[in-house]
N, C-alpha and C positions, 0 to 999 in steps of 0.2 A: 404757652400751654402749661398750664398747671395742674400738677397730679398729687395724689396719696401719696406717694411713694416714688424713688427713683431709684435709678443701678447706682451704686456707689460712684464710679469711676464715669458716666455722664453727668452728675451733680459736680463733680471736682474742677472737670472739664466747662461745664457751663458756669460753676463760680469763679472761672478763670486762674482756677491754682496751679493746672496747669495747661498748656497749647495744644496737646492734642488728646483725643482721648486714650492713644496707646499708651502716651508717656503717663496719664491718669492711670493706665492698669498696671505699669511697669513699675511705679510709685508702689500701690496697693499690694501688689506681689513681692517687695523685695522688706516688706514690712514698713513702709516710709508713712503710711495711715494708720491710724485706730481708730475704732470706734467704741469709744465708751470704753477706753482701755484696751480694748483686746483687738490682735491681729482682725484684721476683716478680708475677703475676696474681693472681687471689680463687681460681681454679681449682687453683694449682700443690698438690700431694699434701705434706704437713705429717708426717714423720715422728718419731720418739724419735730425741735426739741432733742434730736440725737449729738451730744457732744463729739465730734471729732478733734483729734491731734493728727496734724500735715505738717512735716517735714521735709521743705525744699530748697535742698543749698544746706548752706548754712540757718535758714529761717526757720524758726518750728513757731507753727499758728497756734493755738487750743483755739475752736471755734464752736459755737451753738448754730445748729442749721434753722433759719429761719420763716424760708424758703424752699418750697422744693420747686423745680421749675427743669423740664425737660429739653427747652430748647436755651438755643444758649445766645444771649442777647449783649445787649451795651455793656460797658463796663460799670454804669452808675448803677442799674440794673444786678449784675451780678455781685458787686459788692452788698448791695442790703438782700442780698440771700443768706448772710449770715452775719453772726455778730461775734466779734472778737472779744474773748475777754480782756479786762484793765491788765491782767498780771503777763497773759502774753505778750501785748504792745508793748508794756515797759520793758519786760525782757528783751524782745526783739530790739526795739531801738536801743538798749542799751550793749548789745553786741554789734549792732550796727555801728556804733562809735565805736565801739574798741575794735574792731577791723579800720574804721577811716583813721584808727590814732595811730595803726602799727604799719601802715600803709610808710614806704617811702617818700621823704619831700620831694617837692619839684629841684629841679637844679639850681634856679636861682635863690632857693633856701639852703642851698650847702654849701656852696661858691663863694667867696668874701668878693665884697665890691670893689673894681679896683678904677675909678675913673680918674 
């Protein structure tokens, strides 16, 4: 079903940013969303062409809604609800390495061979 408009925190939910839609309001409330910069509520009306920033975990998206769509469907589906900018992907992935580079080796990488 596709609308005008959506609640902030069923859009976040149906773009799968996150699993449920409490933890979408508990995001939005502890300031982990913005919209267009500024703090926003779970209430505020989510339309096409609104920039948000979503911070979860470690990951911060910047994304352009592209989509508004109320129910919350497939995952292929909920990805082309919006478009990521170039500069947050690189960013993200590039934090994504430097967490998998400071990460511990396995044992068999610190252990000398002894056969």
């Amino acid at each position: 079903i596709t609308a005008a408009s959506v609640r902030l925190d069923l859009w976040l939910w149906a773009a799968r940013f996150f699993k449920t839609r409490g933890i979408a309001r508990q995001a939005i409330e502890t300031g982990k969303v913005d919209v267009a910069g500024q703090r926003a509520k779970p209430a505020r009306s989510v339309r096409v062409g609104d920039s948000l920033r979503v911070v979860r975990g470690d990951d911060v998206f910047e994304v352009t809604v592209a989509s508004v769509v109320s129910r919350r469907g497939p995952a292929s589906v909920a990805h082309s609800m919006y478009l990521e900018s170039e500069s947050s992907r690189t960013t993200r992935e590039a934090a994504r390495a430097a967490r998998r580079d400071r990460r511990r080796p396995l044992r068999r990488g610190r252990t000398p061979f002894r056969g």
